[in-house]
C-alpha positions as CSV (number, residue, x, y, z in Angstrom):
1,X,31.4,45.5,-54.7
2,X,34.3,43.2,-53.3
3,X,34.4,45.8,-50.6
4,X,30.5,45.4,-49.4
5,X,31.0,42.0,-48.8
6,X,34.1,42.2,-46.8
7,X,32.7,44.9,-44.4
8,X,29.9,42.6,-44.1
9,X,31.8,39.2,-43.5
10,X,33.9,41.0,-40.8
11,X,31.2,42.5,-39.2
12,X,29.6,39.1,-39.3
13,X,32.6,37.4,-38.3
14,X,32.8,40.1,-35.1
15,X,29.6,39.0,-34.0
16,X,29.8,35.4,-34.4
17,X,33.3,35.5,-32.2
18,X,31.2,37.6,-29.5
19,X,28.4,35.3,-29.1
20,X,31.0,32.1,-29.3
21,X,32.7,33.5,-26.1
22,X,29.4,34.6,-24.9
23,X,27.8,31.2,-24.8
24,X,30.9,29.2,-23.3
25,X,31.1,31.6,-20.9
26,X,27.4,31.6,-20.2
27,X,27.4,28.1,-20.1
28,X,29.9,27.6,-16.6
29,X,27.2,30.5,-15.0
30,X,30.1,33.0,-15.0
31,X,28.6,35.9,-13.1
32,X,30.3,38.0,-15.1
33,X,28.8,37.3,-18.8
34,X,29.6,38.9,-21.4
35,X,25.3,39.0,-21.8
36,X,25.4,41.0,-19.0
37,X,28.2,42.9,-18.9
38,X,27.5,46.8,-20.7
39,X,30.7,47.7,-21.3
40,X,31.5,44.9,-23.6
41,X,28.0,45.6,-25.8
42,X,29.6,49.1,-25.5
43,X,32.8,48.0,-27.3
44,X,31.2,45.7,-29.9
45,X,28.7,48.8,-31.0
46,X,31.5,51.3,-31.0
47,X,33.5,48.6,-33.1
48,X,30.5,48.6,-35.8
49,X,30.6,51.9,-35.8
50,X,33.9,52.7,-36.5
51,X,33.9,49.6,-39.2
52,X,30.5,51.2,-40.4
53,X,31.8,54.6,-40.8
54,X,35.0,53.3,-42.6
55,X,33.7,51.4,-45.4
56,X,30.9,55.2,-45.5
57,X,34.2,57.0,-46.1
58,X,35.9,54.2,-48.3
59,X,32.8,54.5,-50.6
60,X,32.6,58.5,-51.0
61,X,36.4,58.3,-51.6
62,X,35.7,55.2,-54.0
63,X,32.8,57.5,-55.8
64,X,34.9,60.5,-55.9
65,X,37.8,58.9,-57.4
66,X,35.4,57.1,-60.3
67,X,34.1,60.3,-61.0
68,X,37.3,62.1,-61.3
69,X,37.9,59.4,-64.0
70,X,34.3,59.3,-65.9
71,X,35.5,62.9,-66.3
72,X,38.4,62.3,-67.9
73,X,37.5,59.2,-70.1
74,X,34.3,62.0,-70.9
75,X,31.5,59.9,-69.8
76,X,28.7,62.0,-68.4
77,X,27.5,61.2,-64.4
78,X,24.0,60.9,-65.8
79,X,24.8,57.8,-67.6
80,X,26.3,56.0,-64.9
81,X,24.0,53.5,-63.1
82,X,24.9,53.6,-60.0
83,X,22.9,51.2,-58.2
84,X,23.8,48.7,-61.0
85,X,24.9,46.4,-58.5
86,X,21.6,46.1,-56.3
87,X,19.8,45.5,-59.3
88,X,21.8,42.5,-60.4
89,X,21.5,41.2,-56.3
90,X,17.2,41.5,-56.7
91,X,17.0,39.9,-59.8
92,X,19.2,37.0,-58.7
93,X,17.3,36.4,-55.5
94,X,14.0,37.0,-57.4
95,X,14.5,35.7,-60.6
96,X,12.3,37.3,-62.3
97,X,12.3,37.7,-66.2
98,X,12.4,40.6,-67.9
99,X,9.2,41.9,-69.9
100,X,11.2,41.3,-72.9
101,X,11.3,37.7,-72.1
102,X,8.4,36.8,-71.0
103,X,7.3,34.9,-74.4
104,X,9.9,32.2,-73.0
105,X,7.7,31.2,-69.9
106,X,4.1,32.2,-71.3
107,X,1.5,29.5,-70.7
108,X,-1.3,28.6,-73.2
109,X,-3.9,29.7,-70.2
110,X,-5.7,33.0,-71.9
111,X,-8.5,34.2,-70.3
112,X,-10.0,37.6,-72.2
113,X,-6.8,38.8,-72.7
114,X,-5.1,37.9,-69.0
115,X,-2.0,35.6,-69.7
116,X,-0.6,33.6,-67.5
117,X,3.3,33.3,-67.2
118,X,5.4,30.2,-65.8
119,X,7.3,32.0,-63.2
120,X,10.3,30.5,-61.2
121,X,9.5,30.3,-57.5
122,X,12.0,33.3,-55.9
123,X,15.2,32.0,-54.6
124,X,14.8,33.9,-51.4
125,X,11.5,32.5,-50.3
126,X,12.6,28.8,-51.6
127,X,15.9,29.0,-49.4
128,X,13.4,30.1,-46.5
129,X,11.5,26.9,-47.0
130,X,14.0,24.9,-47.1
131,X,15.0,25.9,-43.6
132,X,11.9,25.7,-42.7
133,X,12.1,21.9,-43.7
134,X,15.8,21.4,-41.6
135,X,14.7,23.2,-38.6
136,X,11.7,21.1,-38.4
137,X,14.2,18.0,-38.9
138,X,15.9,18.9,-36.0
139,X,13.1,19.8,-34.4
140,X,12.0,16.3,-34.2
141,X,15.0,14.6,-33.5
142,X,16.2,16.7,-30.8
143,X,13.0,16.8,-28.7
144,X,11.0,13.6,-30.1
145,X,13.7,11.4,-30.9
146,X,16.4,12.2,-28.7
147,X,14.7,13.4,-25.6
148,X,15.8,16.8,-25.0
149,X,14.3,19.1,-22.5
150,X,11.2,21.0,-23.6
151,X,10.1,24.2,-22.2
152,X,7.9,22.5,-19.4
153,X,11.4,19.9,-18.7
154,X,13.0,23.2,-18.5
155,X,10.4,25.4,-16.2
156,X,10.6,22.1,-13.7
157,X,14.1,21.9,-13.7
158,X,14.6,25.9,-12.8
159,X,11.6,25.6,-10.2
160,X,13.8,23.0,-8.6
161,X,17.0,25.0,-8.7
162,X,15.3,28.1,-7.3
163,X,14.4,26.0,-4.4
164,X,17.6,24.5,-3.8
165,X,19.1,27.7,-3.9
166,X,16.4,29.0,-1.4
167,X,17.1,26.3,0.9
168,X,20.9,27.3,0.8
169,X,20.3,30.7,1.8
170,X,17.5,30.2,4.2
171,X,20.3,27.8,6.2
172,X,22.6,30.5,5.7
173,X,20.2,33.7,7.1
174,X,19.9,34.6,10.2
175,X,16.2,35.2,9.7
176,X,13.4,33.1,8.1
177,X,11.8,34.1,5.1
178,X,8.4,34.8,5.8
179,X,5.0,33.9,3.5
180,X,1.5,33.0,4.0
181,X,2.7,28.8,5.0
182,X,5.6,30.1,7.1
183,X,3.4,32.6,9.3
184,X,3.0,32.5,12.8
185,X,0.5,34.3,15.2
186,X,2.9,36.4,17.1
187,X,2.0,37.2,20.8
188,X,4.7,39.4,21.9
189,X,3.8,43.2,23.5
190,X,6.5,44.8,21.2
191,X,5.1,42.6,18.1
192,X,1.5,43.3,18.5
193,X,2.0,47.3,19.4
194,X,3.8,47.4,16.0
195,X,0.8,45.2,14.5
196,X,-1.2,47.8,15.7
197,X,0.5,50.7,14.4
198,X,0.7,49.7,11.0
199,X,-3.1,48.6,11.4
200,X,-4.4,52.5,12.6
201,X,-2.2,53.8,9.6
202,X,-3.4,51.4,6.9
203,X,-6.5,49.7,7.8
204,X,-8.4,51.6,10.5
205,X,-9.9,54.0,7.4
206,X,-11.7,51.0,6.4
207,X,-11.9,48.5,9.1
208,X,-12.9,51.1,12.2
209,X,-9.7,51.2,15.0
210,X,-10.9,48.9,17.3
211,X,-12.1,46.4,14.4
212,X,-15.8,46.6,14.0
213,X,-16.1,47.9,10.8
214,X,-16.7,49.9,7.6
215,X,-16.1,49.9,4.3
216,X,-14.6,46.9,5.2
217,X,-16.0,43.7,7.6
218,X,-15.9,43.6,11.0
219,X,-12.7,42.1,12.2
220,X,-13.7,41.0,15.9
221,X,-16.0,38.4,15.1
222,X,-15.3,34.6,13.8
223,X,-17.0,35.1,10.2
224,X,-15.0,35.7,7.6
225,X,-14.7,36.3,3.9
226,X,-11.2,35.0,2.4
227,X,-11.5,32.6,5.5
228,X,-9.2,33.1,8.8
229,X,-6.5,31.9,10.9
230,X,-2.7,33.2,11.1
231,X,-2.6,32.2,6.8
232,X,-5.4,33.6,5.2
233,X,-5.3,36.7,6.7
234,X,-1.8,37.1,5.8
235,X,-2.4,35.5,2.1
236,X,-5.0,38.3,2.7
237,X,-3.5,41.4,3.5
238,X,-0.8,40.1,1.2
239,X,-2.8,39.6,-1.8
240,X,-5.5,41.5,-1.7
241,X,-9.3,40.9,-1.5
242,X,-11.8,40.3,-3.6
243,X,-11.0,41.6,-7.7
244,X,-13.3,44.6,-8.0
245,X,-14.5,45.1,-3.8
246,X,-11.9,44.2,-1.8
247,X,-9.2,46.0,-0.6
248,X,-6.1,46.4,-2.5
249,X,-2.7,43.9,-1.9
250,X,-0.6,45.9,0.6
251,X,2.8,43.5,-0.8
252,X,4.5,46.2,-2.3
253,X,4.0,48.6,0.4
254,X,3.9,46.1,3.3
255,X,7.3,43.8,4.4
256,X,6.3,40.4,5.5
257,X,7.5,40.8,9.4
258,X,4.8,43.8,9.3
259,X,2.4,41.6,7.2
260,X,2.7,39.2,9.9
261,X,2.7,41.8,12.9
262,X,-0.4,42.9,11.5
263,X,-2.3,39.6,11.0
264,X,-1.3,38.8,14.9
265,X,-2.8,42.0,15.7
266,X,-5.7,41.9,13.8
267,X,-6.1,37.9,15.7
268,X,-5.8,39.5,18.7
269,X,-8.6,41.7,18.4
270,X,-11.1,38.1,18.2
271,X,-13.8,38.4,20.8
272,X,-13.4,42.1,21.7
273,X,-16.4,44.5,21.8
274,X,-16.0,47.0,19.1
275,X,-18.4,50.9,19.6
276,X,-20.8,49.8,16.6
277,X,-19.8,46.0,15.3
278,X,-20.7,45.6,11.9
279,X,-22.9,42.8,10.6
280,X,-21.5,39.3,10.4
281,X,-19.9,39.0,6.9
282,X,-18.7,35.6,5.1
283,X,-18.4,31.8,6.5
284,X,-17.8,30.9,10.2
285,X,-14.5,30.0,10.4
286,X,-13.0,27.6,12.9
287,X,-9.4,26.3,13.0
288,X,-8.0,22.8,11.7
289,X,-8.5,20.2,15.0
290,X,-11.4,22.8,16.7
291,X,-14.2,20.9,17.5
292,X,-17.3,22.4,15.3
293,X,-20.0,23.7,17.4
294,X,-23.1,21.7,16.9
295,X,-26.6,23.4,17.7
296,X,-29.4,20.6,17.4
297,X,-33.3,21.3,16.4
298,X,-36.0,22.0,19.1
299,X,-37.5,18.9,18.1
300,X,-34.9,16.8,18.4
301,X,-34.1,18.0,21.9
302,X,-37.7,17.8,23.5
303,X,-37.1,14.3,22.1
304,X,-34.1,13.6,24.0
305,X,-35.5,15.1,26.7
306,X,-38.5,12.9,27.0
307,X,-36.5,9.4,27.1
């Protein structure tokens, strides 16, 4: 028995060591964590193992020899309990009474024939509520007394890191990192005819090659669905339509120069004369700072035509 719990307090003892140097280590951002490293989970399972597989071999060795000497003191195997031990372990963390006992903790309560019996609540589930009780404690002073960060605290404070840490490395690239609010309309020949390529592979099947439509709208004229402009098509063509009808988000086949070679194209194609235009689809769109075109009643302009 004394042998159980040693194997147990060492492999404890192993794992509470690992995670020690684990967490200091973790907490200076060593790229090299031992979290993350394979080889040392490696090492710390084959360690188990081998302390596992030790204490097996103690314990058939152990059995072996007690049985050697049961058969010399003439005790038979049959009489031996051997999981005398575990017994003695579920009682004491359940504390149950034996039916032999049971007259010590019967109540008065009898209800045709159903007694009742004044059972101890089990250790195991009291111990569990009591930490229950000190967790909560803590709980509270930590994050309600003492201010600590709470998971939104901490959700701002990494937003905010990832952003530093994308400024750094945008000032260190060569090239921009490109999204819907960093696009551009690009107007270069070499741009555009790569624009257009990726359009007559990807989009042509449902937007017609020279724009005016299929499945999908018409491209060539200033009415839109998701809205227009150098943004929203590239948020667009990005994302993806509409859930259920439009077309699918081309980000994970599509890198963002193309995405943005293929929005120019697709704005340069504004005002052409497509074979068979489809219908006008969506909202007119017009640009931040365009002046909105203003079409006033008959009415109104036989009136101003009169004074």
């Amino acid at each position: 028995m004394k042998k159980y719990f040693q194997s147990i307090a060492y492999i404890i003892f192993v794992a509470v060591t690992f995670f020690a140097i684990a967490t200091a280590i973790k907490s200076y951002e060593n790229p090299f964590s031992l979290y993350e490293n394979p080889l040392v989970w490696i090492a710390i399972i084959a360690l188990v193992t081998v302390v596992i597989l030790k204490e097996a071999l103690n314990v058939v060795a152990q059995q072996k020899a007690e049985q050697l000497q049961f058969e010399k003191e003439g005790i038979k195997p049959e009489e031996i309990d051997n999981w005398a031990w575990v017994k003695k372990i579920i009682n004491k963390w359940t504390a149950a009474k034996a039916i032999e006992e049971e007259d010590e903790i019967i109540l008065d309560h009898n209800y045709d024939g159903i007694k009742e019996l004044d059972n101890n609540l089990p250790p195991w589930w009291l111990y569990m509520f009591y930490a229950t009780i000190v967790f909560a404690a803590v709980y509270l002073i930590r994050y309600h007394v003492l201010g600590a960060n709470n998971q939104e605290m901490e959700y701002a404070q990494a937003v905010e890191k990832a952003k530093r840490e994308l400024a750094v490395f945008q000032s260190n690239s060569n090239e921009a990192i490109i999204d819907a609010e960093t696009a551009t309309v690009l107007t270069d020949a070499g741009d555009l005819s790569r624009g257009k390529a990726v359009y007559n592979l990807n989009c042509a099947a449902c937007h017609v090659a020279d724009g005016g439509g299929g499945i999908g709208p018409n491209l060539t004229d200033q009415y839109w669905i998701l809205g227009g402009g150098i943004k929203n098509i590239f948020n667009t063509i990005s994302n993806g339509g509409r859930d259920g009808k439009g077309m699918v988000a081309w980000n994970k086949t599509l890198k963002p120069k193309d995405i943005q070679k293929v929005a120019s194209y697709i704005i340069s194609l504004q005002g052409t004369t497509p074979a068979k235009p489809k219908q006008p689809q969506g909202e007119l769109y017009k640009e931040e700072g365009e002046a909105p075109t203003v079409t006033e009643p008959i009415e109104e302009q036989s009136k101003d035509s009169i004074q």
